[in-house]
C-alpha positions in Angstrom: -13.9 -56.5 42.7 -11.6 -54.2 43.1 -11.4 -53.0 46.9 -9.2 -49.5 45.9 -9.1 -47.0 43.9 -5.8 -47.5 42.2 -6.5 -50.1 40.2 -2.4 -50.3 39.1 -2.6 -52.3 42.8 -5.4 -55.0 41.1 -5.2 -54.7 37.2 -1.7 -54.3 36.4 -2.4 -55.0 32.8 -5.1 -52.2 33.0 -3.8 -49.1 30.2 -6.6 -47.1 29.9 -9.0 -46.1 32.5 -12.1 -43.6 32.4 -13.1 -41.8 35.4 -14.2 -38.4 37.1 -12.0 -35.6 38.7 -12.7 -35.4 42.3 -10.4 -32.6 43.1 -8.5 -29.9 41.1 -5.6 -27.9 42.5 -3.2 -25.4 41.5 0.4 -26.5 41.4 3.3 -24.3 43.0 5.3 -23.9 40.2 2.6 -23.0 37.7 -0.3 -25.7 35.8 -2.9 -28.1 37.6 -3.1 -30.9 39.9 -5.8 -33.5 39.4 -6.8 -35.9 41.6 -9.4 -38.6 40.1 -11.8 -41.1 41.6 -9.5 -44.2 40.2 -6.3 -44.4 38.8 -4.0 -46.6 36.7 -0.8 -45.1 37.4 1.8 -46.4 40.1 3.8 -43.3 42.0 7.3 -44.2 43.0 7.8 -45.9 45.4 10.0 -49.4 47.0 12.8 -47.9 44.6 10.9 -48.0 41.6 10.1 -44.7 39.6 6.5 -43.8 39.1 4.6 -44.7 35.9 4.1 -42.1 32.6 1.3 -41.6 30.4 -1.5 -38.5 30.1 -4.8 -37.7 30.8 -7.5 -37.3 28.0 -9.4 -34.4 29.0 -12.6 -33.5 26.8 -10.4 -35.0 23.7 -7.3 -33.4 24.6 -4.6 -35.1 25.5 -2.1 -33.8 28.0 1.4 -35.4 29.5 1.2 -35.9 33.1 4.8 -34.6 34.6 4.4 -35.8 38.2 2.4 -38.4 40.0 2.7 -38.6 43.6 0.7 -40.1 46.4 -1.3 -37.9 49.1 -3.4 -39.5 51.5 -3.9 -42.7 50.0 -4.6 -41.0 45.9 -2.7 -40.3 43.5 -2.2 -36.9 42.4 -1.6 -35.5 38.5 0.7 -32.5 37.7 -0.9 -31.5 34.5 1.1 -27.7 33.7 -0.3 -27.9 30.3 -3.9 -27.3 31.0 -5.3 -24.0 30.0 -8.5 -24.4 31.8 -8.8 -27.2 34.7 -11.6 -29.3 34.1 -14.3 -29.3 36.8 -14.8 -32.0 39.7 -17.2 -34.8 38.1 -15.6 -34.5 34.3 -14.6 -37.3 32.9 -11.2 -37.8 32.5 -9.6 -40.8 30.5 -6.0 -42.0 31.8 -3.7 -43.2 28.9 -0.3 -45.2 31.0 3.1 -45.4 28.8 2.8 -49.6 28.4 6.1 -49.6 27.1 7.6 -48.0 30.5 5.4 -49.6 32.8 6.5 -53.4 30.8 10.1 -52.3 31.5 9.5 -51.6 35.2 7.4 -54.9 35.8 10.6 -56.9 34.0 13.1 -55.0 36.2 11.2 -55.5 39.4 10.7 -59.4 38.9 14.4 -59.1 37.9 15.4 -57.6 41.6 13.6 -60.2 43.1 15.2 -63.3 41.2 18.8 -61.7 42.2 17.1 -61.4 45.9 16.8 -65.0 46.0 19.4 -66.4 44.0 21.8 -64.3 46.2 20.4 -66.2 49.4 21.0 -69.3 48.4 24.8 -68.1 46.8 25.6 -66.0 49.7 23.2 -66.5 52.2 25.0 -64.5 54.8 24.7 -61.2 52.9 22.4 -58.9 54.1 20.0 -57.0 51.4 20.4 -53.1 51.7 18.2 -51.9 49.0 16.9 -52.0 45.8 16.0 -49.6 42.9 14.9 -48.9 39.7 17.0 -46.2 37.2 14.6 -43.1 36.5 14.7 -44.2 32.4 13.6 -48.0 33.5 17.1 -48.8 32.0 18.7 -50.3 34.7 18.1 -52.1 38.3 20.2 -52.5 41.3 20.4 -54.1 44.6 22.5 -53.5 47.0 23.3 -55.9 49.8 26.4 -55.7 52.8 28.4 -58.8 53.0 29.9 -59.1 56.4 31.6 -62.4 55.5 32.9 -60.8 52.6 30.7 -64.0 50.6 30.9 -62.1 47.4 34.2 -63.4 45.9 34.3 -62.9 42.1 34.0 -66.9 41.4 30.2 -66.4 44.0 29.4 -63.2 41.5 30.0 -65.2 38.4 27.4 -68.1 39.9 25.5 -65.4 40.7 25.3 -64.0 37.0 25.2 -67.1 35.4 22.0 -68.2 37.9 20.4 -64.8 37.2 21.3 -65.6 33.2 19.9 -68.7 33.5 16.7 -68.3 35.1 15.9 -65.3 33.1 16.2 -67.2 29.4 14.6 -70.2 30.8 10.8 -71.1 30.2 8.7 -71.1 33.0 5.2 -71.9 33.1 2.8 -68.9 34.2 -0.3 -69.6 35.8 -3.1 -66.7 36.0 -5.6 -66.7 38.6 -8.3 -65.2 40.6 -9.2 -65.2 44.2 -12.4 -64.2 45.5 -10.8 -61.6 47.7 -7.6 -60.4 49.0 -6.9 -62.6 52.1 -7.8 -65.8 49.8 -5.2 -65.2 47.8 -2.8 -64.3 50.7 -4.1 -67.7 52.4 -3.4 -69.8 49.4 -0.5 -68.2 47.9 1.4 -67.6 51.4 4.7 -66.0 50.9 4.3 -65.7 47.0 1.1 -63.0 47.6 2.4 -59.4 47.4 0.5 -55.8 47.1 3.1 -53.0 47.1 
């Protein structure tokens, strides 16, 4: 059971998703803001640029230009709409799956280099981390006090990264019956950002 309303938190794999407005507003710049009981749709946020898609509104569909999060929701910029549909209409949220694959493989990517870059140059300290805007490209950023990072460290680094990312590893799905059993048994691994 899913204990919030954005879903993208639960569900990852989750591309569609019907629900109700809860809340319309008018954007500053001209066009609508909708806020909806649930969403599918990650805003950015931990470096990584918030997810596309549209919303289907009473079989029209319309590209959402901006999500960001207010309060806890997630809020639509919609500047297409004509007319904003009414609190309780049922809305149906479409994500961009090609974009939100890309941002899943570049964010497990940023946390291999994270750890293969503490065990090749453990004294480095990590920075920060981000995603490009396109879902292109990924980056983190560490100091290195010790001045670690010679180019012969960097090339172990590559070829580690290189490595671990062409070979197989076995995935296992499962499910807990809440959150803190799945923090309890998957200690360090169990993450909700």
């Amino acid at each position: 059971m899913n204990m919030s309303p954005n879903w993208y938190l639960a569900e990852p794999r989750l591309f569609s998703l019907a629900t109700t407005v809860d809340a319309v507003e008018p954007i500053d710049t001209g066009g609508t803001a909708i806020l909806c009981k649930e969403t599918i749709f990650r805003p950015a946020g931990g470096g990584q640029p918030a997810d596309h898609g549209t919303l289907e509104i009473e079989g029209t569909s319309h590209i959402v230009v901006g999500i960001a999060k207010a309060s806890g929701r997630i809020r639509f910029e919609v500047p297409s709409l004509e007319k904003p549909p009414t609190p309780g209409t049922t809305v149906v949220q479409h994500l961009d799956t090609k974009r939100r694959d890309a941002l899943s493989r570049l964010h497990t990517i940023q946390h291999m280099l994270s750890a293969i870059l503490a065990r090749e140059a453990p004294n480095t300290v990590p920075v920060s981390t981000g995603i490009a805007e396109d879902a292109g490209s990924a980056w983190v950023h560490v100091q290195d006090p010790g001045q670690e990072l010679t180019k012969a460290r960097i090339a172990a680094v590559d070829i580690a990264l290189r490595s671990a990312v062409l070979k197989e590893a076995p995935v296992r799905v499962s499910r807990a019956k809440s959150l803190a059993d799945a923090a309890a048994v998957h200690r360090k691994l169990f993450r909700i950002d």
